[in-house]
N, C-alpha and C positions, 0 to 999 in steps of 0.2 A: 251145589246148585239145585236140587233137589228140594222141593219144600215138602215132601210123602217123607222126608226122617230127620227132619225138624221137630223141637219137641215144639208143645203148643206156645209158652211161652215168647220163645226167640222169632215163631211167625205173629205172636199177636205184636213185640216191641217195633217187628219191621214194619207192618202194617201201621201203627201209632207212626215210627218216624216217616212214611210215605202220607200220611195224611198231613201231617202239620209241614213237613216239604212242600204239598203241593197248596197250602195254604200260604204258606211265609215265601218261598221264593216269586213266585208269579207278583206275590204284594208286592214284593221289596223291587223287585224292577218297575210297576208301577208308578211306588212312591218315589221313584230316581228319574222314571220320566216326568214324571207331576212338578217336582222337585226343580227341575232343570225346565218348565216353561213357566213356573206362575214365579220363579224368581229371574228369570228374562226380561219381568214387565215388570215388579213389584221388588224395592230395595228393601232390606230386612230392617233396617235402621230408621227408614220412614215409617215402616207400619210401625217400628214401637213406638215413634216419636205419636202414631194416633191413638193407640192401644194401650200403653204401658208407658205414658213419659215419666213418670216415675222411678222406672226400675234402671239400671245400667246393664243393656243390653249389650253387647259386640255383634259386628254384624255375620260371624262367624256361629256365635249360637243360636242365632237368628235362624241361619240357612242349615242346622244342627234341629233345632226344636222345627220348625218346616217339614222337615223328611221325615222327623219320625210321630209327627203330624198326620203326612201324607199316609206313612207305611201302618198306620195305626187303624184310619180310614179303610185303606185298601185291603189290609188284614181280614177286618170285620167285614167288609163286603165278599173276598173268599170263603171264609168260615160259615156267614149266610148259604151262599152258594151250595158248600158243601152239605150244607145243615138238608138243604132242603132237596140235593138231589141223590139223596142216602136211599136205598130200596125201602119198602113199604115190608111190614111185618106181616107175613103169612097165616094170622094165626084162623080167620076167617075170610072165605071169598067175597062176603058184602061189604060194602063201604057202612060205617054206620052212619046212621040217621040224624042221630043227632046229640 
């Protein structure tokens, strides 16, 4: 339970899988709430019949491409998140100019 006799490796892997955890799971229930209101109101089989009447859709991968739709979205706004609330690199106290 110690991380002082951890070699650097096994804390840098844990640290990698806590960052894409707290990226991927927060999306994934996101994309399941999104998932569960915009298909409340919108049937999957009508949006192809406006988007796609070509293709032979089911309305099972409809509600399939949907969430991972959503969790793809909600991912990428995580990852932003993360991107940008990472510390600032010490190497100088000025901000540069420009």
């Amino acid at each position: 339970m110690n991380d002082l006799h951890e070699p650097p490796e096994t804390s840098r892997r844990r640290l990698l899988i806590q960052q894409w955890g707290a990226i991927l799971w927060p999306s994934f229930v996101a994309a399941g709430l999104a998932s569960m209101v915009f298909f409340a109101f919108v049937d999957p089989l009508r949006l192809r019949d406006l988007t796609f009447p070509q293709h032979a859709l089911s309305r099972e991968l409809g509600y399939t491409l949907g969430f991972f739709m959503f969790w793809a979205v909600t991912a990428a706004s995580s990852a932003i998140t993360w991107y940008l609330l990472r510390p600032l690199r010490r190497d100088n106290d000025e901000l540069p100019l420009g």
